[in-house]
C-alpha positions in Angstrom: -3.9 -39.5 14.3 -3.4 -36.3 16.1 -5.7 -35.0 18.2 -7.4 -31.2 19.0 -9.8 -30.7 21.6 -10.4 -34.4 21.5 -11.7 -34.5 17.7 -9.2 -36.2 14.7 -7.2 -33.2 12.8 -9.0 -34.2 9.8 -12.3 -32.9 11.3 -11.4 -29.2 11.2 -10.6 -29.5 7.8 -13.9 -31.4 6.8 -15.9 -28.7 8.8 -14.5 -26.8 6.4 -14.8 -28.6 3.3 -11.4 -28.7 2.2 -11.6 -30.8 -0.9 -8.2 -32.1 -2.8 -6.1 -30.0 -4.9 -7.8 -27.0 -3.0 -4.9 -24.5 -1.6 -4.8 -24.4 2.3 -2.5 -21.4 4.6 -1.3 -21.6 8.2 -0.5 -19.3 9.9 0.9 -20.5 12.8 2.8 -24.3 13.6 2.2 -24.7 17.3 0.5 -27.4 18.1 -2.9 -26.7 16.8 -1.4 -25.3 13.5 0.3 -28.5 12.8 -3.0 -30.6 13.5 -4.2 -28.5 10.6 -1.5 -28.7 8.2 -2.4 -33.3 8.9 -5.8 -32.7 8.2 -5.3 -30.7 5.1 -3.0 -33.4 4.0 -5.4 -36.0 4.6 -7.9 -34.4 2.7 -5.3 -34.0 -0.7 -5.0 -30.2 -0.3 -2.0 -28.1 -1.6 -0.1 -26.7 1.4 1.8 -24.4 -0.5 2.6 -21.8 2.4 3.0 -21.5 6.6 3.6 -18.6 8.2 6.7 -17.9 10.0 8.1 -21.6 11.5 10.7 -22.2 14.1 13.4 -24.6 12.6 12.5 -27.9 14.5 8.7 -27.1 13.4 9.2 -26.1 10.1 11.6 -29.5 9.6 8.2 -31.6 10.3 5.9 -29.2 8.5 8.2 -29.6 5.3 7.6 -34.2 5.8 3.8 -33.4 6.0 4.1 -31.7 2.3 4.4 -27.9 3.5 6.4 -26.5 0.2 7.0 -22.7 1.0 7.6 -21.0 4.1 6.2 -17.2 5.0 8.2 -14.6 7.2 6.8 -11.7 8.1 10.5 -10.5 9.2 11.5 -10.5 6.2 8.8 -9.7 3.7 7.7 -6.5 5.3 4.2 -5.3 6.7 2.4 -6.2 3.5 2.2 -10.2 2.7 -1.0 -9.9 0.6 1.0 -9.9 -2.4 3.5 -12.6 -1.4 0.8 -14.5 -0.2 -1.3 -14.5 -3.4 1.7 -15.1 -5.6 2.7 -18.1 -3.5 -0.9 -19.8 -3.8 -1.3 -18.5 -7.2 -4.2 -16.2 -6.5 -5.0 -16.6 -3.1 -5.7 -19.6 -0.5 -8.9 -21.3 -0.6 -8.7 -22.2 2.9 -6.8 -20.0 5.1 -6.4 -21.3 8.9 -5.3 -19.1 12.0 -3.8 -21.2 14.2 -1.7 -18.3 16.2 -1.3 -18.4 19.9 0.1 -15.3 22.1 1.9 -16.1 25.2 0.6 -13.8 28.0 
């Protein structure tokens, strides 16, 4: 099991009561972002959307059950309504997982 900051990826997900069937969005698939997406998983949530993956990341993302893809390239500044119509009214659990190099 994949670790983050020493705790299981399924613990950020059950500090945040992701229950199965409920709809979960990354944004972000570094490292942290893919702990999420296993934890989500592992709790039977529907990871219907990720926001913006490189190819090698987005190739593992898509195993773990990740079944749409967000870009905000291409989509333009407002993702709101993509992002609703891709959960089907809006994530559940949303999860910022974005890191900026400095």
């Amino acid at each position: 099991m994949s670790l983050w900051r020493g705790k299981p990826a399924s613990s950020r997900t059950r500090v945040a009561k992701v229950e199965p069937g409920s709809s979960v969005v990354v944004f972000g698939l570094g490292g942290i972002g893919l702990n999420v997406v296993q934890g989500a998983r592992i709790a039977g949530a529907d990871l219907s959307s990720e926001w913006k993956p490189n190819g090698r990341r987005r190739a593992l993302s898509e195993t773990l059950g990740v079944s749409e893809f967000l870009d905000p390239n291409a989509l333009g500044s407002d993702l709101i309504p993509y992002i609703l119509d891709a959960t089907r009214g809006g994530a559940d659990f949303p999860f910022e997982c974005v890191a900026i190099r400095r």
